[in-house]
Structure formats: C-alpha cells, structure tokens
C-alpha positions in Angstrom: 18.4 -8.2 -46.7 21.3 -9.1 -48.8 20.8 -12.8 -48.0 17.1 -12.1 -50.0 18.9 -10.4 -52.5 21.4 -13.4 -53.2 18.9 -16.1 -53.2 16.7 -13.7 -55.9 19.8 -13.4 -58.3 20.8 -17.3 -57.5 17.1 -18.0 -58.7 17.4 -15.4 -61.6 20.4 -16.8 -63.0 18.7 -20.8 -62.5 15.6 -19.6 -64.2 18.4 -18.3 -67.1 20.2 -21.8 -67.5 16.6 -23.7 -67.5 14.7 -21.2 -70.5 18.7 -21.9 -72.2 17.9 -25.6 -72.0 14.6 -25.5 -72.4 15.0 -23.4 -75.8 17.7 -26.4 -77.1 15.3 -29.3 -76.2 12.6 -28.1 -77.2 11.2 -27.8 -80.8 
C-alpha cells in the first residue's frame, strides 16, 4: 500500500514541476 502511495506523491510532485514549466513557457 505504501508503495501506491509513493508512486501517487512521486506523480503529484512531477505533475507540480511540469504546470511550473509549463506556466514559464507558455504565454
């Protein structure tokens, strides 16, 4: 259960970083 739980923050945190980027890029 915990490994679910660590692959859903890992994604959470990826999905962060990318909407980040994706804000800087684009107009």
């Amino acid at each position: 259960m915990s490994k679910v739980y660590d692959w859903f923050e890992e994604r959470l945190e990826i999905q962060a970083i990318a909407d980040d980027i994706t804000s800087k890029y684009v107009p």
